[in-house]
C-alpha positions in Angstrom: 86.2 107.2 108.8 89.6 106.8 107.2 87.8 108.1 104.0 87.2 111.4 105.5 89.0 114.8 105.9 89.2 116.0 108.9 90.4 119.7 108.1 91.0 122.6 111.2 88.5 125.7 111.0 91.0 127.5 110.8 91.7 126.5 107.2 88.3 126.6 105.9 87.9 129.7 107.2 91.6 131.1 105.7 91.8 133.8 103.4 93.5 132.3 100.8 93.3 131.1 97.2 95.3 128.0 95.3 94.7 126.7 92.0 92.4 123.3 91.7 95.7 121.4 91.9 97.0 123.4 94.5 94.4 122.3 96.4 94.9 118.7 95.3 98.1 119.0 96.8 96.4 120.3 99.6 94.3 117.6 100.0 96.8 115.0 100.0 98.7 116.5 102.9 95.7 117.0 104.9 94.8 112.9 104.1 98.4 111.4 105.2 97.9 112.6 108.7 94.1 111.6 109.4 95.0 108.5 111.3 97.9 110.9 113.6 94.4 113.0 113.9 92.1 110.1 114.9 94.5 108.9 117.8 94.8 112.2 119.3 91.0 112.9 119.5 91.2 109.2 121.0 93.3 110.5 123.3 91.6 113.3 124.4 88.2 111.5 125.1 90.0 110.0 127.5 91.2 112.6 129.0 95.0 111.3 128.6 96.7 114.8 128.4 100.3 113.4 128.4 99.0 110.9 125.3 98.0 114.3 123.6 100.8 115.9 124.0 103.0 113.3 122.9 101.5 112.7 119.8 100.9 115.8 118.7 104.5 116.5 119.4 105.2 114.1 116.6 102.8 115.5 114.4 103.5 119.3 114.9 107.3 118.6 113.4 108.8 119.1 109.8 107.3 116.2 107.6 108.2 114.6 104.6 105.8 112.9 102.0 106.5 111.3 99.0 103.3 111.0 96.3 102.5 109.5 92.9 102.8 112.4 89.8 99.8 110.2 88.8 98.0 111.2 91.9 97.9 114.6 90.5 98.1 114.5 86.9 97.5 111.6 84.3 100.1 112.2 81.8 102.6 112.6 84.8 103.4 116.3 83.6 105.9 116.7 86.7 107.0 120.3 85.2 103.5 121.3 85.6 103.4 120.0 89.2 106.6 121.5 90.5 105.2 124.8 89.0 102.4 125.1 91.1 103.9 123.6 94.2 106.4 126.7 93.5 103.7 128.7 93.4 102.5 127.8 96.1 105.2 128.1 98.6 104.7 132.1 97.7 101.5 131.9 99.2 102.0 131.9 103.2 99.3 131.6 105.5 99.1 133.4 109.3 97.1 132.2 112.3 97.2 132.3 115.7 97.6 129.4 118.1 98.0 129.0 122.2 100.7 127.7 123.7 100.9 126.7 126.7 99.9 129.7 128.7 101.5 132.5 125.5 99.6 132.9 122.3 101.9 132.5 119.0 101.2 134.7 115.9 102.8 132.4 113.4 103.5 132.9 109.5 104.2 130.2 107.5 104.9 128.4 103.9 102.6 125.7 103.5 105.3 123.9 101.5 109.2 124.2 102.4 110.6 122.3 99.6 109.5 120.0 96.7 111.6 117.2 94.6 111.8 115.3 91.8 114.4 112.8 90.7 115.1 112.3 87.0 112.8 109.3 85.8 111.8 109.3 89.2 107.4 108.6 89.1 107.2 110.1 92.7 107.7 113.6 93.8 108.8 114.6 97.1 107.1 117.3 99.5 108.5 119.0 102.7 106.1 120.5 105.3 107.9 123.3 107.6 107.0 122.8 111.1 105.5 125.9 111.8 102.6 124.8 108.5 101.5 121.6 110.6 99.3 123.5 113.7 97.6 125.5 111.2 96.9 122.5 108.9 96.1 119.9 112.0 94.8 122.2 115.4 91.4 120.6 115.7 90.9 122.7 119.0 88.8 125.7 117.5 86.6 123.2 115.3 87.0 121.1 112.1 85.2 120.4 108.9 84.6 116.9 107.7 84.4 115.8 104.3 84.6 113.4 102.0 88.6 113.2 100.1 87.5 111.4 96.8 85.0 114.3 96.1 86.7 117.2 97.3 89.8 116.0 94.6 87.8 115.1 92.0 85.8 118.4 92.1 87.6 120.4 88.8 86.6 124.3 89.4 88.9 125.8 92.1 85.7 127.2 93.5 83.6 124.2 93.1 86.8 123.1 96.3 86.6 126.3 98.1 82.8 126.6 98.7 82.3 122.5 99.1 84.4 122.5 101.8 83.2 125.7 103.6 79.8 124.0 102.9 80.3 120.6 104.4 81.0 122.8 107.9 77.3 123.8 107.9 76.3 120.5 106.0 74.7 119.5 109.6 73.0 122.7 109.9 71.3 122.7 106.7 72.7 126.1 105.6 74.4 129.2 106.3 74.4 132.6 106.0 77.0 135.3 105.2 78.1 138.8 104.4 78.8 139.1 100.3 82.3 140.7 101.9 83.2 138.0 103.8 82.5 134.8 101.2 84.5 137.4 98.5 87.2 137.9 100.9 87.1 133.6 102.0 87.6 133.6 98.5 90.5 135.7 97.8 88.9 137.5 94.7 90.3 141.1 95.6 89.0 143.0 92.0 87.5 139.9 90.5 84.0 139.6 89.6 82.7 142.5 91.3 79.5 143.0 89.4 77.1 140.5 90.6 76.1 138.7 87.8 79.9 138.1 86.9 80.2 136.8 90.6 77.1 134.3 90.5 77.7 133.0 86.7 81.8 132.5 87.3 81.6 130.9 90.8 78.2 130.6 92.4 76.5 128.9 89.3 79.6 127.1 88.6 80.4 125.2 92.1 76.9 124.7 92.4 76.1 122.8 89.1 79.4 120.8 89.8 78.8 119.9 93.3 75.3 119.0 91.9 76.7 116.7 89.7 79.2 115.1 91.5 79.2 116.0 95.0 77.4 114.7 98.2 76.0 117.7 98.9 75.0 120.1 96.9 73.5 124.1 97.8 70.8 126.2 96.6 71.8 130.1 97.3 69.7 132.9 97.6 71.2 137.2 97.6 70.0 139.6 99.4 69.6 143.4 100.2 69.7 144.1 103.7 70.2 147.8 104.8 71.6 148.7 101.2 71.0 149.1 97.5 72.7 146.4 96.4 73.4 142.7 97.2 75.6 142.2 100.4 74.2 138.8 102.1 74.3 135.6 100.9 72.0 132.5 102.3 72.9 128.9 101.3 70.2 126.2 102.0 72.5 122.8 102.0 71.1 119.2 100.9 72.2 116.0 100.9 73.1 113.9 97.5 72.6 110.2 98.2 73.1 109.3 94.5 76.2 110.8 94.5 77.4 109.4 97.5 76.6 105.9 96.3 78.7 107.1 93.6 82.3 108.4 95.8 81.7 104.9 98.2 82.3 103.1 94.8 85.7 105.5 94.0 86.6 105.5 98.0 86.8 101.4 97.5 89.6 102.1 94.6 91.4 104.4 96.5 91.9 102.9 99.6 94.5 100.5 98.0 96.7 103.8 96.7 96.7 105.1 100.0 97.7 102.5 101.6 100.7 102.1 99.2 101.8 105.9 99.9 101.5 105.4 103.7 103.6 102.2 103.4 106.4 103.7 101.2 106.7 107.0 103.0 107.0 105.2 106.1 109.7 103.1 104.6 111.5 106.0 103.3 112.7 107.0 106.9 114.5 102.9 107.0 115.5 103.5 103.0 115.8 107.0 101.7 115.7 106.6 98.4 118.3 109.4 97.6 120.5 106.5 97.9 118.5 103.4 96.1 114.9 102.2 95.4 114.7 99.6 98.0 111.4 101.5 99.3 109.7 101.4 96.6 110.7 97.4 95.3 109.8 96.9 99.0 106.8 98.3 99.0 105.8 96.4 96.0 106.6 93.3 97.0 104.0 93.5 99.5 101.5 94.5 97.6 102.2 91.9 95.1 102.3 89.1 98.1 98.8 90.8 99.4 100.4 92.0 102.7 100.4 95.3 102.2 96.8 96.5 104.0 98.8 93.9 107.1 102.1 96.0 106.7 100.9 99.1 106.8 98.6 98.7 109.9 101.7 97.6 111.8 103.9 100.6 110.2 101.4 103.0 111.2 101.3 101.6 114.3 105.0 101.8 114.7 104.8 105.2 113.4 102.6 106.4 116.4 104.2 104.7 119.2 108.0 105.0 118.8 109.6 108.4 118.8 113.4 107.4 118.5 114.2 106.9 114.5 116.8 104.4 115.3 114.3 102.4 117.4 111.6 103.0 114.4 114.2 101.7 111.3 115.9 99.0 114.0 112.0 97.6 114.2 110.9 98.2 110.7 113.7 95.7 109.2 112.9 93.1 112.4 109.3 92.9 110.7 110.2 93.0 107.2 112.5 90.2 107.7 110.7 88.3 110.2 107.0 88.6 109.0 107.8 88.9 105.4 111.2 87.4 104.7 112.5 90.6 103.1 116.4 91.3 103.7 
């Protein structure tokens, strides 16, 4: 479970286009709240509407994460990272949510600010408040699907179309106006003729996700009412080979994310604008093998105490008690 992505409808479905490590950043964002996500669905099956409230008043609230440049890029180009999260903020996003008994028409930056120290092998991202409903409002649907594959896919539009394909995954396919996927897409003037649009992005996602994915499409234009193409059916299959495959990268993950979790949740007791204690911290327990222990009780922490000073007052009463760090 913790190795999916559980991503709102109203995301897949956005009209909107970011680079393939714009979307890695993406990705990232959407992963560090799955657990937040999980507990509030708990909540709601049973019907605890104060629980549901609560927590997602704790999720819908400015966030901060803090991420390895390695996550992103190999040779830690930060530069090149900093670029596109730039970019990225000049790319807003608009939805509509409920709330309460008023609907909201929201506009938003995805990212509010980004940050990285001299020498520093982490890079810091702010989430505005106002991006986290659009990002996390499970309400109208979500999409599921897997985190290791959708970052390791390299075509921006291998990303796009596996996740809009993992929501009909269970369906076995879908079918769509030409319009509509182009617009899904963002392409505006791009690759109007046909043959440009199937040889740059159909044929390209589709040998990828082929490849590499654990699902994988077969598509099929149409002419309905028109001289030209305007429909699109895709007939959706299952890759068990390549799932065998992402179970084996999942395993190797799992360790980095539990790191990240543990150090931003230790950033709130030790900000490290003012020393590395976090991150030596941090590494201690991994190097002691208590980190997967740590971070369960962090998280837990996380999701049940609202007051900071309670949260920090409690974090160094573990890390002193349980773990003999001062």
């Amino acid at each position: 479970m913790a190795n999916l992505i559980f991503q709102a409808n109203t995301v897949t479905n956005a009209r909107y286009l970011l680079s393939a490590t714009q979307k890695n950043i993406l990705y990232r964002i959407l992963d560090s709240f799955q657990e937040d996500l999980i507990l509030i669905q708990d909540a709601e099956k049973k019907g605890d509407a104060e629980e549901v409230d609560r927590l997602s008043d704790l999720l819908y609230r400015e966030q901060y994460l803090s991420f390895k440049i390695a996550e992103f890029d190999k040779n830690r180009n930060y530069d090149f990272l900093m670029k596109s999260a730039k970019d990225m903020m000049s790319k807003p996003v608009e939805y509509k949510i409920k709330r309460g008994d008023k609907n909201s028409h929201i506009i938003s930056n995805l990212i509010s600010a980004v940050e990285h120290k001299e020498n520093s092998e982490y890079i810091e991202f702010s989430i505005p408040k106002h991006a986290m409903p659009f990002l996390f409002y499970l309400k109208n649907g979500f999409t599921t699907y897997q985190k290791v594959i959708a970052i390791s896919l390299r075509s921006k539009w291998s990303k796009r179309i596996y996740e809009i394909c993992a929501r009909w995954k269970d369906k076995g396919g879908y079918k769509i106006e030409l319009s509509e996927l182009r617009e899904m897409l963002s392409l505006g003037n791009q690759y109007k003729q046909i043959g440009e649009f199937k040889s740059k992005i159909l044929n390209v996602a589709q040998k990828e996700m082929k490849e590499s994915a654990d699902i994988w499409f077969e598509y099929k234009l149409e002419k309905i009412d028109s001289r030209s193409y305007n429909w699109i059916t895709f007939k959706i299959y299952k890759s068990t080979e390549n799932e065998e495959v992402a179970v084996k990268a999942i395993n190797k993950e799992k360790k980095s994310s539990m790191y990240i979790k543990t150090y931003n949740f230790l950033l709130q007791t030790y900000p490290n604008m003012f020393d590395t204690k976090a991150q030596e911290i941090t590494e201690r327990l991994e190097t002691s093998g208590d980190l997967q222990k740590a971070c369960t009780r962090f998280m837990q922490i996380h999701n049940e105490k609202e007051d900071k000073t309670e949260r920090i007052k409690l974090t160094k009463f573990i890390l002193k008690e349980d773990y003999g760090i001062i």
